[in-house]
C-alpha positions, 0 to 999 in steps of 0.5 A: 576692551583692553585696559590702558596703560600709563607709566609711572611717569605720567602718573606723577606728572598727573599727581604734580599737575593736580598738586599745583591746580590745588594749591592754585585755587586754594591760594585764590579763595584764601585772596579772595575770601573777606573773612568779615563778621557784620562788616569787620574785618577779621585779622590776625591784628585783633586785639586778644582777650586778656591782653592790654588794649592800649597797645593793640591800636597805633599810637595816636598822632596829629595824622593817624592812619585808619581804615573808616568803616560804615557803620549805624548806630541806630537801634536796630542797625548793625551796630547791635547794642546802644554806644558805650559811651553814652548807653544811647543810639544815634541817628544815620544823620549824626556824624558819629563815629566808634574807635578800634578798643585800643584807642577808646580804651587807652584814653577813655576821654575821647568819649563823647569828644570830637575827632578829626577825620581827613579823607577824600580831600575833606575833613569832618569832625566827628563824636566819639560814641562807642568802640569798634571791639577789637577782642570780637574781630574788629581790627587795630586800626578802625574808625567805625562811621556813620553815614552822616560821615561820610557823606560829609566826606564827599563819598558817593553812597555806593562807594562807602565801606571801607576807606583809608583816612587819617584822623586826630583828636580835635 
């Protein structure tokens, strides 16, 4: 058997079509990839350590944009250690909530005060409770709630993860 011969033309052709098919699926898992450690997102907006947390989060106002999040606040949920507001767990059924570092931190009285959160056509008031930890891959813009929240919010069980509200100090 005769070896084939290819030109370098086609080779380079070859080479080009397999660049372009890289970077294709590479673009896709990049898309497509979560990046998400126990259920945060994990974004370059982070606060970083070192850094003054009351400028990692949007400034507070009557409608504060956010992205709410689940979370359980029970011993042995996802939220791992007690709330550093008050050093307690909290039942799945208390409409608590924990805040991205900037906005718990810039103003450490919103520690077991109530924040308003609009979403879903609704709104609920909820207590602040812990800190969604922005220097360990929470992000900026997070209000971190527990079921109770969003069941108030009208959300059906299996739509609740992450959703875009607006919330206030109450």
């Amino acid at each position: 058997m005769k070896g084939v011969k290819i030109s370098s033309n086609t080779i380079k052709t070859i080479i080009f079509l397999l660049i372009i098919v890289s970077t294709f699926c590479l673009s896709i898992e990049a898309s497509t990839h979560k990046g998400r450690v126990r259920g945060k997102n994990l974004k370059s907006n982070s606060c970083k350590p070192g850094k003054t947390h009351t400028t990692c989060s949007p400034k507070v106002t009557k409608h504060t944009k956010a992205t709410l999040t689940l979370n359980n606040f029970e011993k042995g949920g996802d939220g791992g250690s007690a709330s550093e507001c008050d050093g307690k767990f909290h039942s799945d059924n208390t409409l608590v909530v924990a805040l991205s570092t900037g906005w718990l931190k810039s103003d450490k009285k919103r520690c077991l005060k109530k924040i308003n959160i609009f979403g879903n056509g609704k709104r609920v008031k909820a207590l602040v409770v812990d800190e969604c930890d922005s220097t360990r891959g929470c992000l900026n813009n997070i209000v971190d709630a527990s079921s109770a929240v969003w069941k108030a919010l009208g959300v059906p069980q299996k739509d609740r993860g992450e959703m875009e509200i607006f919330w206030s100090d109450a």
